[in-house]
C-alpha positions, -999 to 999 in steps of 0.1 A, spaced: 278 -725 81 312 -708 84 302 -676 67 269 -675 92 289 -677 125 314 -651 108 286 -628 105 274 -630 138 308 -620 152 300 -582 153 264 -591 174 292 -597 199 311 -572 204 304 -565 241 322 -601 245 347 -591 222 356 -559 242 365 -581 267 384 -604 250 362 -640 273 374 -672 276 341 -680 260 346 -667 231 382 -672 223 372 -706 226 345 -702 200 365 -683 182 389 -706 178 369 -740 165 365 -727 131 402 -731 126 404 -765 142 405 -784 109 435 -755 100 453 -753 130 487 -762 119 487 -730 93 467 -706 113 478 -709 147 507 -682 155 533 -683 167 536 -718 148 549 -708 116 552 -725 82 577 -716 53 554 -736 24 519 -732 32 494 -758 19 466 -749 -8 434 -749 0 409 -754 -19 429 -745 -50 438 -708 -40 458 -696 -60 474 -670 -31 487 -681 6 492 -664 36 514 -676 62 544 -660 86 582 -670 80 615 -675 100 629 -686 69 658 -664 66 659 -670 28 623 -658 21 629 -624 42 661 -616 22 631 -617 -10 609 -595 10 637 -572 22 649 -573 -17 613 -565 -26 605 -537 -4 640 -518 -16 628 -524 -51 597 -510 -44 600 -481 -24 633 -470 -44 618 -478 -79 582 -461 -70 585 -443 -41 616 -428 -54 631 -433 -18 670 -429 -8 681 -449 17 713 -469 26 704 -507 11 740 -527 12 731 -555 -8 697 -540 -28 677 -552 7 656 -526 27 663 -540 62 668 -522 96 667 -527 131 633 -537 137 631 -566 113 647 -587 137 619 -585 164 589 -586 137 574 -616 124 567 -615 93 538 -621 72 541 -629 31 517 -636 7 527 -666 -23 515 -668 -51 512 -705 -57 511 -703 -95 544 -689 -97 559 -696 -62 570 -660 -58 563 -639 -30 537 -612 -40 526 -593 -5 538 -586 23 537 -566 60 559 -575 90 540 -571 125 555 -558 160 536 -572 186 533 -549 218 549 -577 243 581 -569 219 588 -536 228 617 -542 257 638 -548 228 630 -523 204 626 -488 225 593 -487 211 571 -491 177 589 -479 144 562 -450 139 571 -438 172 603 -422 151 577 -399 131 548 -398 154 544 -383 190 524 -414 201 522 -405 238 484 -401 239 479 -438 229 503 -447 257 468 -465 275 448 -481 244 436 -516 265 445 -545 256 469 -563 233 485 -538 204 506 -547 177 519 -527 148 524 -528 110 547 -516 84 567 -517 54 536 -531 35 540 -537 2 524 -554 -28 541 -563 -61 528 -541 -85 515 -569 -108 494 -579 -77 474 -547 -68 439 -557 -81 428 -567 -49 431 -603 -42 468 -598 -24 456 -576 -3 424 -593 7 444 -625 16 470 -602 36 446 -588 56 423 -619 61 455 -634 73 458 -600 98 422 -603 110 430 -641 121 463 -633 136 443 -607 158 418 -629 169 442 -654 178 462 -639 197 438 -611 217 453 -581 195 426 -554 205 443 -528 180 468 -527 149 487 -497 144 511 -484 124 514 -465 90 500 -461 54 519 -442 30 512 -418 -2 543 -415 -26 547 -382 -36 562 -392 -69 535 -411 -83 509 -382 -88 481 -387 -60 461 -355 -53 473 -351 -14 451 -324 -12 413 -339 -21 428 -373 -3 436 -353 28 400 -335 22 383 -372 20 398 -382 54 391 -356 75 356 -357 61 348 -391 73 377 -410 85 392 -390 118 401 -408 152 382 -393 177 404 -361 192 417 -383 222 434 -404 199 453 -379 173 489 -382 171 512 -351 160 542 -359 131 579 -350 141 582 -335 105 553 -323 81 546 -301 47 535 -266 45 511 -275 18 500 -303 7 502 -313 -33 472 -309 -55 439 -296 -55 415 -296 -26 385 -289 -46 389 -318 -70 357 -342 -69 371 -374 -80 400 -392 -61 423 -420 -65 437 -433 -30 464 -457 -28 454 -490 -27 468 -499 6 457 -468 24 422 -476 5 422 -510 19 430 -499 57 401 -475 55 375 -499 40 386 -526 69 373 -491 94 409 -482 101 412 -443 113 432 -416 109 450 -405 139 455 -365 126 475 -348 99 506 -366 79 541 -367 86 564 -369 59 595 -388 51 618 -371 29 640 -405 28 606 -425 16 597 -398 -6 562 -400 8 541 -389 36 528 -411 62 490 -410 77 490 -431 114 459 -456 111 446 -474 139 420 -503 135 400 -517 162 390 -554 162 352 -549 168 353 -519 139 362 -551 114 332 -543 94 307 -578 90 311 -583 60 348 -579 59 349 -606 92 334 -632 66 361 -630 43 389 -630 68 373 -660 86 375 -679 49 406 -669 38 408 -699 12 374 -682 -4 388 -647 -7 403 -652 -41 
């Protein structure tokens, strides 16, 4: 019954645009029986299992458990991404993690935390000048997306944990938290190490083929490369699994890359839309104890 009223959220979308009463209401009874792990901003530090899953989704204040994601993201992007950054203390921190909730996944075999994104909702901004990818991206012509915004960034998933399942429970999690809370757009960053051997070239290729913003939305990087690495002209191509993920859930690309010679990497802006949630993405999001 749940996965059928799921599915009939995208037959909506006219009420979604405008973000009713009506339907936040309807919206919102699914979760009834869930309320006291899904409702943001109420937060929990141990989530409960349901229905045996082996991974949970949930945001922290815990200060303990963002010290491990802050410990994780400096292993990750200095191990893989090959970045070089000031980390006192091995922990990737800065500025904008005290204004960002922040969302981890657990595994609840091990108890370790496995995923994890931090979010910047738009209603935050007074403190923080502005969204991080503001500092790479000339974001003025998204200065008057309606509605609710919030960003993402410094996604990461432990490397034993890319199969899928992480990042399926981490963006169920996502899709709720927009619905909740009226987010009409997420925002924010995906990233292609340039140590780890991805053809830039045939992935750059692939996006401007089919997953471009339309022109009024392009942004323009502070910083890019002359030429991309790799070869345009190759037919097969391996994306990373995040950026795969964000285009699969109908995330666009708002123009060319802008690259971060700290990170190592270079960073494509994405921008999702609530209504482009493709249907039979909005079922698993709207059972996250089913998506693993």
């Amino acid at each position: 019954m749940l996965a059928q009223a799921a599915g009939k959220i995208k037959a909506l979308s006219p009420q979604l645009r405008a973000f009713s009463p009506q339907l936040k209401e309807a919206i919102a009874k699914p979760f009834a029986a869930t309320a006291d792990i899904l409702r943001f901003p109420r937060e929990r530090t141990e989530p409960a299992l349901e229905g045996g899953s082996r991974f949970s989704a949930y945001f922290t204040r815990s200060r303990r458990e963002i010290i491990k994601v802050q410990r994780m993201r400096y292993r990750i992007f200095s191990q893989e991404y090959g970045a070089s950054f000031s980390a006192p203390f091995g922990l990737d921190r800065d500025r904008f993690d005290k204004h960002c909730l922040h969302l981890v996944v657990r595994d609840n075999r091990s108890g370790e935390i496995v995923g994890y994104t931090r979010v910047l909702p738009c209603d935050r901004l007074f403190r923080t000048g502005g969204f991080y990818s503001g500092g790479e991206f000339d974001l003025s012509r998204l200065q008057h997306l309606p509605g609710r915004v919030a960003e993402i960034g410094r996604t990461c998933i432990h490397p034993e944990h890319r199969s899928g399942a992480v990042i399926t429970v981490l963006w169920a999690r996502l899709a709720q938290y927009m619905l909740e809370n009226d987010i009409r757009y997420l925002l924010g960053c995906a990233s292609i190490a340039l140590g780890e051997g991805y053809n830039v070239a045939a992935i750059d290729r692939r996006i401007r083929e089919r997953h471009l913003s339309e022109t009024t939305l392009r942004v323009t990087p502070h910083l890019t490369l002359s030429q991309l690495p790799g070869d345009v002209n190759e037919p097969s191509i391996k994306m990373p699994p995040l950026l795969k993920a964000y285009l699969r859930m109908g995330a666009s690309v708002c123009g060319e890359p802008c690259w971060d010679p700290d990170f190592n990497c270079l960073d494509y802006f994405i921008l999702m839309a609530v209504e482009d949630l493709p249907a039979r993405y909005v079922q698993h999001f709207m059972q996250p104890a089913q998506a693993v």
